[in-house]
N, C-alpha and C positions, 0 to 999 in steps of 0.2 A: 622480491616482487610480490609474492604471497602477506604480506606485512601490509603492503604499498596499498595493496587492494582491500585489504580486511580495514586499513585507515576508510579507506575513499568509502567501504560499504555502511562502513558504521558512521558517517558524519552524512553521508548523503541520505541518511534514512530521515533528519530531519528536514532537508528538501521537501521530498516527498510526501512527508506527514502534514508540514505549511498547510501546501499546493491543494493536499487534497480536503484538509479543512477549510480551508479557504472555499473550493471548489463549491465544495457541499453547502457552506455557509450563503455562498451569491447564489445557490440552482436554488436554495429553500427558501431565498428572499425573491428569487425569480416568481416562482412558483407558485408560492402564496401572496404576493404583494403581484400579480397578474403584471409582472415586466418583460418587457422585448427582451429578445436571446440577442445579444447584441456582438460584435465582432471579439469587442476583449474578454464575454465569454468561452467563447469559441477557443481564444487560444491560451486559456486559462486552464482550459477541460485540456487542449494540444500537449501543452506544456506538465501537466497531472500525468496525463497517459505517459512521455516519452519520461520524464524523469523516473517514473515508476519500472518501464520498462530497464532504463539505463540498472537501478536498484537492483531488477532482476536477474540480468545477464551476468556483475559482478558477484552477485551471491552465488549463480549456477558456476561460476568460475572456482570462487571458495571451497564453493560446496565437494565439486571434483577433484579439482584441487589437492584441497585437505585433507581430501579420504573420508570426509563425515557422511559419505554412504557405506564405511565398513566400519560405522563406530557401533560399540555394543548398546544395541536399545532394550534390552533388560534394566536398566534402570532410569531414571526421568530426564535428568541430565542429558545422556547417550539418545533418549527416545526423541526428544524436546530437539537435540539441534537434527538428528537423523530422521525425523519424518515429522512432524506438529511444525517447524520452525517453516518449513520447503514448501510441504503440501497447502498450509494457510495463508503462506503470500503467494503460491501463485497461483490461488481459487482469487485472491483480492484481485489481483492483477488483471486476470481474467475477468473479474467484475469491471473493472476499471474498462478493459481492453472493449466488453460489450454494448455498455452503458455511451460511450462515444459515440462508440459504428450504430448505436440506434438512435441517437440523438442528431445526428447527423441526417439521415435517413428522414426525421419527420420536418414539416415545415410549419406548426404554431409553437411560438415561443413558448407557451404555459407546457406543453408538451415534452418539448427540449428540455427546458429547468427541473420539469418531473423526474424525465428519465437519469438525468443525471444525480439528482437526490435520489433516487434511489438507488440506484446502481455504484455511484460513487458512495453512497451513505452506509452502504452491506458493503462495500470495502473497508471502510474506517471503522469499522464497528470491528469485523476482522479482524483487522489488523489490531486494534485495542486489544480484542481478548488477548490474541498472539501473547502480545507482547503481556500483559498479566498471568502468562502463562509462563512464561520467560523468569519473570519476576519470581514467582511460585514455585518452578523447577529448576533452575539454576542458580545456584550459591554465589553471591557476590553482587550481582544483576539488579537493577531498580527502573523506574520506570521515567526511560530517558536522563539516566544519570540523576533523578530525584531520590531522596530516599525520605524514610515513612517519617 
């Protein structure tokens, strides 16, 4: 089962990354190009958040799971998946999670597409580092199965 899940967590990471460039990419053309917040935005930003969260519950499962909160972080490796890997997606997450519930919250579309580029945009930016971080500290690892 533990196998099942580490497939689903590492393939569905590119869902999420899509969704959320995407996301970032329509709120910033919302935003600066002065467009209505229109319905298929809405469930674009729906659909970023829930896939995002799906990403997180499968990791906190992993994460338990696996015992990678008893792995040794004296070294980068050990530190990288037991506290850098956890803590930076679910500050993203939490961006994610915010940037919705206040863009929901206001009613001028220039507003909406703001708040979502920013909030969703300090998510992606996160998650970048993260994962160069990944790359950087773990031996084997590249950046979405790219290498240099």
């Amino acid at each position: 089962m533990y196998q099942i899940l580490k497939s689903a967590h590492s393939g569905w990471r590119y869902i999420v990354f899509a969704l959320l460039v995407i996301a970032v990419i329509k709120a910033l053309s919302g935003w600066l190009g002065n467009k209505a917040y229109t319905e298929g935005d809405r469930k674009l930003n729906v659909f970023t958040l829930i896939s995002a969260h799906i990403q997180l519950l499968i990791g906190l499962v992993l994460y338990f799971a696996g015992d990678w909160y008893k792995v040794d972080s004296s070294n980068a490796v050990g530190r990288y998946w037991k506290m850098e890997h956890i803590s930076m997606m679910i500050i993203a997450i939490v961006l994610i999670t915010i940037g919705n519930s206040k863009s929901k919250k206001l009613t001028e579309s220039i507003a909406k597409h703001r708040t979502i580029s920013v909030f969703f945009g300090l998510a992606l930016i996160l998650i970048i580092v993260t994962i160069l971080l990944m790359v950087k500290d773990v031996p084997g690892r590249s950046f979405f199965g790219m290498t240099k």
